[in-house]
KOLGULUM-466528 format. One record per residue (C-alpha): residue in one letter; residue number from 1; x, y, z. Coordinates in steps of 0.5 Angstrom, whole numbers, always signed. Layout:
# residues N
<'A', NUM, <X, Y, Z>>
...
//
This chain:
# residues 500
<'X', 1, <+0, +0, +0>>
<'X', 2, <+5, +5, +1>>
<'X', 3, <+8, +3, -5>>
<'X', 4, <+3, +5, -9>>
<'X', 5, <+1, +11, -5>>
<'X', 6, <+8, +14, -6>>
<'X', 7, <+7, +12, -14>>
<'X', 8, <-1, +16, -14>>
<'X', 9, <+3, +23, -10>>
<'X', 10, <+8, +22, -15>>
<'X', 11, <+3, +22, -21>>
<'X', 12, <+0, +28, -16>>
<'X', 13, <+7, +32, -16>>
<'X', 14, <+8, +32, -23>>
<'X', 15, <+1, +33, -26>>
<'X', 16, <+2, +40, -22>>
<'X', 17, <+9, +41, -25>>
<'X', 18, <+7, +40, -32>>
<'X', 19, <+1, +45, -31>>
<'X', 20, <+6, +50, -31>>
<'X', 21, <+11, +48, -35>>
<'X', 22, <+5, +48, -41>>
<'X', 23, <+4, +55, -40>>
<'X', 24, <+12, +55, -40>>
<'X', 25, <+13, +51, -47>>
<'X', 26, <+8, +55, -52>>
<'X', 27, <+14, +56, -57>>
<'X', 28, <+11, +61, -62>>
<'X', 29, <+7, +64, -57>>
<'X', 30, <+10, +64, -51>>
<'X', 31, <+13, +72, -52>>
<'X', 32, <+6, +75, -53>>
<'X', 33, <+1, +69, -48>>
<'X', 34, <+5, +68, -42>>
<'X', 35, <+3, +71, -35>>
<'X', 36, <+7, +70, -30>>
<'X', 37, <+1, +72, -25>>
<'X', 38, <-2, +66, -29>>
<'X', 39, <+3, +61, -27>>
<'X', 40, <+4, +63, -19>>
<'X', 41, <-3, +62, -18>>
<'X', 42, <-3, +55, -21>>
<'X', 43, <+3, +53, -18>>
<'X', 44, <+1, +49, -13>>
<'X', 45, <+6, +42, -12>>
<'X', 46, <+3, +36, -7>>
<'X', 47, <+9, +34, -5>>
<'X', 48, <+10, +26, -4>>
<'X', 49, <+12, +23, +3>>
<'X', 50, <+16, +19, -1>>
<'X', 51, <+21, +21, -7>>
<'X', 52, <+27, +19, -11>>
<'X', 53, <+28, +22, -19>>
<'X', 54, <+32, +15, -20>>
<'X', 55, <+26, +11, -19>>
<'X', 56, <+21, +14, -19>>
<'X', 57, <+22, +18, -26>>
<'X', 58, <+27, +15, -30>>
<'X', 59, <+26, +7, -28>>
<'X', 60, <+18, +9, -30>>
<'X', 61, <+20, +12, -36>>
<'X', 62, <+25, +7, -38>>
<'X', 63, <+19, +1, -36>>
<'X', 64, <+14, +5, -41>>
<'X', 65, <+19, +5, -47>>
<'X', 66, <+20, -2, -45>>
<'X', 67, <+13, -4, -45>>
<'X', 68, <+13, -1, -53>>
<'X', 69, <+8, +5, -50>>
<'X', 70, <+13, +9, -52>>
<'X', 71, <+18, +11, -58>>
<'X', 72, <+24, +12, -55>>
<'X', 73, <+27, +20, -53>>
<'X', 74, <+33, +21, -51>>
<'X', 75, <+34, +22, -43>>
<'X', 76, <+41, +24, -45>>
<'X', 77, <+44, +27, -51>>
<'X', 78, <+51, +31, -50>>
<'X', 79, <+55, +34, -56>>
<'X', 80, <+63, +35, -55>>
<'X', 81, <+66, +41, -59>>
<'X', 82, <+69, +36, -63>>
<'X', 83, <+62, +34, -65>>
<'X', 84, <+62, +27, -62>>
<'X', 85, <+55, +25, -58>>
<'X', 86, <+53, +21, -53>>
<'X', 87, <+45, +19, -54>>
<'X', 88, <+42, +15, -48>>
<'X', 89, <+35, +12, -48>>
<'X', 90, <+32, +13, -41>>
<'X', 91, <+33, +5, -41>>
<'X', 92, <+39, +5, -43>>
<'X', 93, <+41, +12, -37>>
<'X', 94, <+37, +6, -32>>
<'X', 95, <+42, +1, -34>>
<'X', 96, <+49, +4, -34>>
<'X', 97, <+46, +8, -28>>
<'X', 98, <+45, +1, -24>>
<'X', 99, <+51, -1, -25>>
<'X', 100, <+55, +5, -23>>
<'X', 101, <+51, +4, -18>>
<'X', 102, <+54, -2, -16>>
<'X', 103, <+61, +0, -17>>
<'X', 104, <+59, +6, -11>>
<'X', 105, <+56, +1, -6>>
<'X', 106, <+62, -5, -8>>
<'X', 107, <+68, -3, -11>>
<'X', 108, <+67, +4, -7>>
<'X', 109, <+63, +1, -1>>
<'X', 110, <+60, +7, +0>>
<'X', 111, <+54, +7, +4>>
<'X', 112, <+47, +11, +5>>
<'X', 113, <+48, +18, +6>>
<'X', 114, <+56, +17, +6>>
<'X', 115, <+59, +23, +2>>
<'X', 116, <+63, +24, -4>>
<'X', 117, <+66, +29, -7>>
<'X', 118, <+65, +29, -15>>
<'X', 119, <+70, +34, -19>>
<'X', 120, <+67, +32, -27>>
<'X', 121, <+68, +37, -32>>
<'X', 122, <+60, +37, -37>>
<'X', 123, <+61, +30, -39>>
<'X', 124, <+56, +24, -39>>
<'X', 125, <+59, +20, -34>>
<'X', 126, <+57, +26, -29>>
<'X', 127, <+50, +26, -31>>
<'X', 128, <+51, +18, -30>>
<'X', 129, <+55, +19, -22>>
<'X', 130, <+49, +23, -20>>
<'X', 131, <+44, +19, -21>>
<'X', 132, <+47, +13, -18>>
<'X', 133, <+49, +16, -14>>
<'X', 134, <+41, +19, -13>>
<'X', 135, <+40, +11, -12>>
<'X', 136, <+45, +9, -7>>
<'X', 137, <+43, +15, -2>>
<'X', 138, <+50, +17, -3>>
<'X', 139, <+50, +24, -2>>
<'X', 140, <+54, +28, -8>>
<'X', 141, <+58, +34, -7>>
<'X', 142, <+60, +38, -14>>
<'X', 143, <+65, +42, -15>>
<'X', 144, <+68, +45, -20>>
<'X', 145, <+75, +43, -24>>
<'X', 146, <+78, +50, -23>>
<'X', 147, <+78, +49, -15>>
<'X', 148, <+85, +49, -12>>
<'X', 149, <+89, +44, -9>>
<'X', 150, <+87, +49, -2>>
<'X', 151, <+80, +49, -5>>
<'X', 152, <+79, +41, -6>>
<'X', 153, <+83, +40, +2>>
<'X', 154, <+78, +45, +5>>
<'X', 155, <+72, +41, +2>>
<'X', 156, <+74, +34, +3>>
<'X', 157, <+76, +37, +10>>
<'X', 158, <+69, +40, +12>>
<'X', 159, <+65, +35, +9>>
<'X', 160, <+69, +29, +11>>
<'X', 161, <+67, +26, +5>>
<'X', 162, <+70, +18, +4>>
<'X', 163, <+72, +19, -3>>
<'X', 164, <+73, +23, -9>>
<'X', 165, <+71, +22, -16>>
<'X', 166, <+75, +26, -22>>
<'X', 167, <+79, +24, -29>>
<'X', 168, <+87, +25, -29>>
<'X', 169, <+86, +33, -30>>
<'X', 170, <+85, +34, -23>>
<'X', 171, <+87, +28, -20>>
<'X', 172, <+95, +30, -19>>
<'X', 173, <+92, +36, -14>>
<'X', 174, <+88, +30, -11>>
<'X', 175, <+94, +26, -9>>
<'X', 176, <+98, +32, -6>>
<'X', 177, <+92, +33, -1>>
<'X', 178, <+90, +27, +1>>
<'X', 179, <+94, +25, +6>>
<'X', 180, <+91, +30, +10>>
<'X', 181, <+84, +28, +10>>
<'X', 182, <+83, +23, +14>>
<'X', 183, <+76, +20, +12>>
<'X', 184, <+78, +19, +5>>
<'X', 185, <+77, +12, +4>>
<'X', 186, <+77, +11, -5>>
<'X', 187, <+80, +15, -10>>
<'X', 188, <+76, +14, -17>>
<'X', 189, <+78, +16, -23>>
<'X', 190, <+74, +16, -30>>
<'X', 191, <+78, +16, -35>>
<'X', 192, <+80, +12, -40>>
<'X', 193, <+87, +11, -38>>
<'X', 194, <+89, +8, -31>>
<'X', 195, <+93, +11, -24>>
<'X', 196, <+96, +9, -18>>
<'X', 197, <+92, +9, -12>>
<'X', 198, <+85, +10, -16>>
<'X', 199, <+80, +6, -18>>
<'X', 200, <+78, +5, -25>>
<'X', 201, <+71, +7, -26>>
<'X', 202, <+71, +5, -34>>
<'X', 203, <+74, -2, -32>>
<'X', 204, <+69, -3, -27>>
<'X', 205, <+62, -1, -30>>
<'X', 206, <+64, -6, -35>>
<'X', 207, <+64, -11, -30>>
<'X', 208, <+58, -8, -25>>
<'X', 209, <+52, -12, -25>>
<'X', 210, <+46, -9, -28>>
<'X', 211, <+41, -10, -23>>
<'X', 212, <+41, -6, -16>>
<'X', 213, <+35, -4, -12>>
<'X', 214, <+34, +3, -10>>
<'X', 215, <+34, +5, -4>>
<'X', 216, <+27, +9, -2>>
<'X', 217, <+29, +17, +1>>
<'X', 218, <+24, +21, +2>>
<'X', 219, <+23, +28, +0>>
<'X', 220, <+26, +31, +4>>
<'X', 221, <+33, +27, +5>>
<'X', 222, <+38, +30, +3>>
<'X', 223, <+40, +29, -5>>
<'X', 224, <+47, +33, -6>>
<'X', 225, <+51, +39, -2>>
<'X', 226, <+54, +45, -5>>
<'X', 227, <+58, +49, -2>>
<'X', 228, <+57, +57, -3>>
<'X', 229, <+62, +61, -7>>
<'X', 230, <+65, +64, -2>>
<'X', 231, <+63, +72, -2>>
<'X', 232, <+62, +72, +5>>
<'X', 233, <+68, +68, +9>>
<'X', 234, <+69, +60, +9>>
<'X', 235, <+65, +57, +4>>
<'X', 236, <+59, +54, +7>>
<'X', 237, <+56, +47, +6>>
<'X', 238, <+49, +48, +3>>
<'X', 239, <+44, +41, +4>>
<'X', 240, <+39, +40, -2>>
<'X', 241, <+33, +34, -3>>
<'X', 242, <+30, +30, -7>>
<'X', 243, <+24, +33, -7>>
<'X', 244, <+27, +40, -9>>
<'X', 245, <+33, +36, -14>>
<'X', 246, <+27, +33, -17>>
<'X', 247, <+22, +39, -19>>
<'X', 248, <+28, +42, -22>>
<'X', 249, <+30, +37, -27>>
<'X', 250, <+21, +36, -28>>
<'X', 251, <+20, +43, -30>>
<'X', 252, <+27, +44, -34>>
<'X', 253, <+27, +38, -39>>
<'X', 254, <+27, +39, -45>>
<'X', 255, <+31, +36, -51>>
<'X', 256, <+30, +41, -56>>
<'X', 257, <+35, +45, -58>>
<'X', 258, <+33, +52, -61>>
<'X', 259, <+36, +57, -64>>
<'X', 260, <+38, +64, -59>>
<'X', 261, <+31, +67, -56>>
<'X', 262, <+32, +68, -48>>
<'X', 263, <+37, +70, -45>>
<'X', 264, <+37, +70, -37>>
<'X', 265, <+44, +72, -32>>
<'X', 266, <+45, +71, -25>>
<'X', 267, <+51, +71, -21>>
<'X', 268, <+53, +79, -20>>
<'X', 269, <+48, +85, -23>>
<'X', 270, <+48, +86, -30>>
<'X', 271, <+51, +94, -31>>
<'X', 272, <+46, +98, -36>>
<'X', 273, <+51, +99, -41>>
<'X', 274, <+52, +91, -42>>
<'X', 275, <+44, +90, -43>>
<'X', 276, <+45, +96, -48>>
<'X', 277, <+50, +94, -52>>
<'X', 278, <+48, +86, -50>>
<'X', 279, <+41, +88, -54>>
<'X', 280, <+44, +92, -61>>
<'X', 281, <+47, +86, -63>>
<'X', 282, <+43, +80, -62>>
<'X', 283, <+35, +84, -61>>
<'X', 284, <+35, +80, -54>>
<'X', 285, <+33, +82, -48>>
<'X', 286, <+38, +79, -41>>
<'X', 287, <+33, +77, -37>>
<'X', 288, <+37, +78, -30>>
<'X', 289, <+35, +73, -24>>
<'X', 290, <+37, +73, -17>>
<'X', 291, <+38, +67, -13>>
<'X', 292, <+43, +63, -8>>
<'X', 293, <+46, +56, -8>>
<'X', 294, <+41, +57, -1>>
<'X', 295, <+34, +59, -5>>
<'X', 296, <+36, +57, -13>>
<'X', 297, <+32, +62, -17>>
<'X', 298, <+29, +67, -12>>
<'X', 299, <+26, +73, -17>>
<'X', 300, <+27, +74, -24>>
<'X', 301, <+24, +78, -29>>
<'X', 302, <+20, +72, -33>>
<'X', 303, <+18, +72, -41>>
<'X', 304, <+13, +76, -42>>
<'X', 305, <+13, +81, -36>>
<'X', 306, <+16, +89, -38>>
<'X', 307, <+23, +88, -36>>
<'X', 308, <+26, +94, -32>>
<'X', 309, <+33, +94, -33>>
<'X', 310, <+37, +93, -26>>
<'X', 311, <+31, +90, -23>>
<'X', 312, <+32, +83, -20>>
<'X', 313, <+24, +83, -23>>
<'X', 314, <+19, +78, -19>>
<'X', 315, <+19, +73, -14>>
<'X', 316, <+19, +66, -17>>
<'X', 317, <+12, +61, -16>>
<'X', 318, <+12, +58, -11>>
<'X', 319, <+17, +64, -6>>
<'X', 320, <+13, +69, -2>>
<'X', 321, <+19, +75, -2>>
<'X', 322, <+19, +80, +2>>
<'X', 323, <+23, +86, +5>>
<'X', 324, <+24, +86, +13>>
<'X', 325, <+27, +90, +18>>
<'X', 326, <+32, +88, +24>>
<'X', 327, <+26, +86, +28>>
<'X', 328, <+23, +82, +22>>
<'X', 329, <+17, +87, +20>>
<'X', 330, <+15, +88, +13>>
<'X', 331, <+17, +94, +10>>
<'X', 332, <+13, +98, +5>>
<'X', 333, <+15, +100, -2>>
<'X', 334, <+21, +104, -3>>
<'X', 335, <+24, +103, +3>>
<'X', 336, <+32, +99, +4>>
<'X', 337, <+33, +93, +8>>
<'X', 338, <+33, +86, +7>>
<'X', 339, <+31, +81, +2>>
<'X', 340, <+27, +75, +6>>
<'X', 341, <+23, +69, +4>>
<'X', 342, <+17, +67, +8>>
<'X', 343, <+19, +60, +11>>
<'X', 344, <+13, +60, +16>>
<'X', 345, <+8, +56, +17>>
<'X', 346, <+10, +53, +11>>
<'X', 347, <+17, +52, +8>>
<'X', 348, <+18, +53, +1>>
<'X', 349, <+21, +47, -3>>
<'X', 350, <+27, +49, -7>>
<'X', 351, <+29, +52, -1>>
<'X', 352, <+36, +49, +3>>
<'X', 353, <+35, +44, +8>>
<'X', 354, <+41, +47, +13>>
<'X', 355, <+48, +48, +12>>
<'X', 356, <+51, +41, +14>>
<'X', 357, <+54, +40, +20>>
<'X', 358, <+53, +47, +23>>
<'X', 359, <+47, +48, +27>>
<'X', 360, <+49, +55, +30>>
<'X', 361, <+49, +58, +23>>
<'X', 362, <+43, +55, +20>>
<'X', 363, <+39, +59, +26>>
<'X', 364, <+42, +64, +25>>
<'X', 365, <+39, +66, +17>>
<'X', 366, <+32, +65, +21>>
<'X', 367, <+29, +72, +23>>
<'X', 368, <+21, +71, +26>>
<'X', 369, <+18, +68, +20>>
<'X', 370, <+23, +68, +15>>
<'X', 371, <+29, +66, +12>>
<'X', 372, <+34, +72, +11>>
<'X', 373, <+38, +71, +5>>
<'X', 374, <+43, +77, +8>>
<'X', 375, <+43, +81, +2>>
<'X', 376, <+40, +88, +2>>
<'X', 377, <+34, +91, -4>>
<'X', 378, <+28, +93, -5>>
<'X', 379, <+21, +93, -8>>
<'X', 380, <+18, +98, -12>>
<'X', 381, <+11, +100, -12>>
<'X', 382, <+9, +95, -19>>
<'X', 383, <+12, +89, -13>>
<'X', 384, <+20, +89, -18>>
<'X', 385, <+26, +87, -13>>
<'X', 386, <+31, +91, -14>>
<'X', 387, <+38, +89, -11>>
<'X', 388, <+42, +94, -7>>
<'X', 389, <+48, +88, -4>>
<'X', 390, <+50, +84, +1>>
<'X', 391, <+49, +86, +8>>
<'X', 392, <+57, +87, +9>>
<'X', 393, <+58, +91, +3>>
<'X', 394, <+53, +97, +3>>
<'X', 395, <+57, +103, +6>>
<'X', 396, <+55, +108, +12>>
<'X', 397, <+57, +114, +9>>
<'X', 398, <+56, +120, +14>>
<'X', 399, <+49, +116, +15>>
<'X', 400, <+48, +115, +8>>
<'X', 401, <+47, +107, +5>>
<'X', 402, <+50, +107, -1>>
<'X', 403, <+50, +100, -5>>
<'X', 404, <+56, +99, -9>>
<'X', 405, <+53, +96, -15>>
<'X', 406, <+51, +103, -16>>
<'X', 407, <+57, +106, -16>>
<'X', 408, <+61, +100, -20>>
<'X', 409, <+55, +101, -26>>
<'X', 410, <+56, +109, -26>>
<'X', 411, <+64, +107, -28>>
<'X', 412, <+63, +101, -31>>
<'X', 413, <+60, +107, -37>>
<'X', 414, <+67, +111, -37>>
<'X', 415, <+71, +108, -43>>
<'X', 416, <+77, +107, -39>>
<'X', 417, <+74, +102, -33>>
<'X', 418, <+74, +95, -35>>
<'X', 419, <+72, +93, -28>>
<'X', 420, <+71, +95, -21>>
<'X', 421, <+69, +93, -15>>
<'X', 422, <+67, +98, -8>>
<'X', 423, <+67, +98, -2>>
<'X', 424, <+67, +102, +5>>
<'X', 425, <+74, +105, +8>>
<'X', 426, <+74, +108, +15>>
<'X', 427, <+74, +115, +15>>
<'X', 428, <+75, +120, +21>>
<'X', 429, <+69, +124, +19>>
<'X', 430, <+63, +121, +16>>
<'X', 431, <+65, +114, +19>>
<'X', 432, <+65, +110, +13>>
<'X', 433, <+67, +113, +5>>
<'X', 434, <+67, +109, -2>>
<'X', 435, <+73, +106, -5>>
<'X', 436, <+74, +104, -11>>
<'X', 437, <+78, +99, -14>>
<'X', 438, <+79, +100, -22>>
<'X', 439, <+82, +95, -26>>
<'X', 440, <+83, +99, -33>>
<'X', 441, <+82, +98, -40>>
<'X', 442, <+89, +97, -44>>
<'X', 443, <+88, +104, -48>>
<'X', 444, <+87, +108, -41>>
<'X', 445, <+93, +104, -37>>
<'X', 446, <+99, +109, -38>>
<'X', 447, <+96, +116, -37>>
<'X', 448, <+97, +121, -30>>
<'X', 449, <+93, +116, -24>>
<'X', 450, <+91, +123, -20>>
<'X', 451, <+88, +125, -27>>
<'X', 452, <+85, +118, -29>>
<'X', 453, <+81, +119, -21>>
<'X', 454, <+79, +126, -22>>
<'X', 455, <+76, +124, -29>>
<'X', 456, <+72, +118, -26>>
<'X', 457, <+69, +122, -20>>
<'X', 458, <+67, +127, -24>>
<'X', 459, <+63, +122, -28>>
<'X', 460, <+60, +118, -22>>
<'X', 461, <+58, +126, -19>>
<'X', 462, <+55, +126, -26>>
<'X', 463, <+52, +119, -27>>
<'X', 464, <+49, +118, -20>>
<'X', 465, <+47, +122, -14>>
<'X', 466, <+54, +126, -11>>
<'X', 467, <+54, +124, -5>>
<'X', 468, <+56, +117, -7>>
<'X', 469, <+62, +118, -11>>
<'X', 470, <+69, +114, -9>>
<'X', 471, <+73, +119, -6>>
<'X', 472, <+79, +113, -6>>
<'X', 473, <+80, +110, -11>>
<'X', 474, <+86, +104, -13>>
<'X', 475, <+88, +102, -20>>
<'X', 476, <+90, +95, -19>>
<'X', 477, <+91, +90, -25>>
<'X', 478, <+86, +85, -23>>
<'X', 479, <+79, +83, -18>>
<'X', 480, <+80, +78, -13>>
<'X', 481, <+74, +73, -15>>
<'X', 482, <+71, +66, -13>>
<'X', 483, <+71, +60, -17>>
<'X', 484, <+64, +63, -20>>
<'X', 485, <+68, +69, -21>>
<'X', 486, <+64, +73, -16>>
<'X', 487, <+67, +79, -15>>
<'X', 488, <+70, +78, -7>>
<'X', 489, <+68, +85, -4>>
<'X', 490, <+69, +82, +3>>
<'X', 491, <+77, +82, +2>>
<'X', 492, <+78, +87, +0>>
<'X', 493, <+74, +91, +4>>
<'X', 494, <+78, +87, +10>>
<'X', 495, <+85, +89, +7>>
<'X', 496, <+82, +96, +6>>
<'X', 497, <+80, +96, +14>>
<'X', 498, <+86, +94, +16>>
<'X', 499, <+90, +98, +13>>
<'X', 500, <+87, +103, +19>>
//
């Protein structure tokens, strides 16, 4: 019986899911017919006790092609730059996925909620690991190929994780921080040749049975842990489900490939210069969106909405957005304070679980009834966010709040400045002033620094209120950045501060 009520929720969850993802997909009418206010009134998800994408949507799927009610579809089709392609039918992806399966519980021993670190660049078998994974209730950790030796050591460390799976790219930086890692127990190398030490993935998927039964999560156990990019410290570790891992994969896929027609940014706030020149060439809008490795895709400014250029736009189905003071009170439109989402009573599903093994830290992102996701905005009176930064970044000037990414879009229009990145500097006077660290076009790197830094503050002064031009300014050759290449404002602000 349970069985078969986790199957009936399960149809219920996606039912619920394919309404909206029918009003998403109207490809020649989707500019014109699409109503974002339409589709957050019918989002309304049922979530199912029990849920495991593995199970409940690739082995159904790969069983209705079996059956023949079905003519096969690809579940997997990766293209390399070479033009070489992979195309795996949901039977095929169950099969290959089983097997990898058995070599994560035998060959690897790992057990129900053990942890990997999975450091693949965008090949079919990262696809393939992650749903194996998915069926051993092994807990995935990915990460990027560009991590450092001090990156990888940081991760395997905080995470404890007891194996890493990577290809011979990274497998040199592995080995020089292994020793270090006492709960390390397997090296797996996906390659086509063999290394020391490491367990041939190749060689033991051809072995692998291809039966294996998977093990029955429920919605809310974990299904994978991204640490954050770092902008504000020590990257933190950011629990995912199944439930929201599975949704996101439900209302996304599609294996159409069209030619360009929506373009959406995210990560660091799009300057209107880009978003200009960006439309000239291609005739398109940047729909920017905003989100975390927290929340996922918290606003956006959806297709067939007005885009307000440097407008985060509106809360994404299924989010409850507000802006809230200190005290956790809704503030009106128009007034600064904190991005939050409504968690209370009912906690949204796309949101993290908790911040793994750091229960104090976790905690803390709750104010009254709201997760705070430590960023400063607002909302205007048509219910657009607009973001101002992170809470460590805005500036206290005098008692002015002035937000860096204002400053850095009025620079950003000068020929001169390629980037920049403001933060607070202690001054005897006004408390906080803004600095400016400017990294130069090549055609402006030679002429006079006093000259080149009265010429952007007159600018700025022109481009934005007066009060909020840098009265410091550094030219520097480069912008320290995460591996996700958000720039670290923290760092240099610390460095700024200490110089004091």
């Amino acid at each position: 019986m349970r069985c078969l009520l986790k199957a009936l929720s399960v149809v219920s969850l996606h039912a619920s899911l394919r309404r909206s993802r029918q009003l998403c997909s109207q490809s020649s009418s989707a500019r014109t017919s699409f109503s974002y206010e339409l589709i957050k009134q019918q989002y309304r998800p049922e979530v199912p006790e029990y849920f495991n994408f593995a199970s409940d949507v690739l082995d159904r799927w790969a069983k209705v092609e079996k059956e023949g009610k079905k003519t096969k579809n690809p579940a997997l089709w990766w293209v390399d730059g070479d033009g070489e392609e992979v195309k795996w039918s949901f039977e095929e992806l169950g099969v290959l996925s089983r097997k990898a399966a058995n070599v994560l519980s035998g060959a690897c021993s790992l057990q129900c909620g053990d942890r990997v670190l999975l450091l693949l660049p965008r090949i079919p078998e990262w696809w393939l690991l992650n749903v194996a994974c998915m069926r051993t209730g092994t807990v995935p950790i990915p990460g990027t190929q560009q991590l450092t030796a001090k990156d990888i050591l940081y991760r395997l460390q905080k995470s404890k994780a007891k194996g890493v799976i990577t290809n011979d790219s990274v497998a040199s930086t592995v080995e020089s921080v292994e020793a270090d890692c006492q709960s390390l127990k397997f090296k797996l190398l996906v390659s086509e040749g063999h290394r020391e030490g490491w367990l041939s993935f190749k060689d033991l998927l051809k072995t692998a049975p291809s039966d294996h039964r998977c093990v029955t999560t429920k919605s809310q156990h974990p299904v994978a842990i991204y640490f954050t990019s770092g902008t504000t410290g020590a990257p933190k570790m950011t629990e995912h489900s199944h439930c929201s891992y599975g949704i996101g994969l439900t209302v996304s896929g599609s294996c159409t490939f069209n030619s360009l027609r929506h373009c959406v940014s995210a990560g660091e706030p799009i300057n209107p210069e880009v978003m200009a020149k960006w439309k000239a060439w291609t005739g398109l809008d940047i729909h920017e969106c905003y989100g975390q490795t927290e929340t996922v895709l918290v606003c956006g400014n959806f297709k067939g909405m007005e885009i307000k250029p440097g407008s985060m736009g509106k809360p994404s189905p299924g989010y409850d957005v507000k802006i809230i003071d200190e005290n956790g009170n809704i503030l009106p439109p128009g007034k600064e304070g904190e991005i939050a989402i409504k968690v209370k009573p009912t906690r949204p599903l796309f949101l993290f679980t908790c911040y793994t093994d750091d229960p104090e830290k976790t905690k803390a992102t709750v104010r009254g009834d709201f997760y705070v996701t430590g960023d400063r905005g607002l909302m205007d009176e048509d219910g657009y966010f607009w973001f101002v930064g992170r809470a460590d970044d805005v500036i206290n000037s005098a008692g002015y709040r002035i937000g860096p990414f204002e400053v850095e879009s009025a620079l950003i229009e000068h020929p001169a400045v390629l980037e920049s990145a403001v933060v607070s500097s202690p001054d005897p006077i006004r408390g906080e002033v803004v600095k400016a660290f400017v990294v130069l076009t090549p055609n402006y790197v030679s002429h006079d620094p006093e000259k080149m830094m009265k010429d952007l503050q007159d600018h700025v002064k022109k481009a934005t209120a007066p009060y909020k031009y840098p009265r410091k300014m550094e030219f520097v050759r480069e912008l320290p950045k995460t591996i996700s290449g958000k720039i670290r404002r923290n760092e240099l602000r610390q460095k700024e501060w200490r110089r004091y």
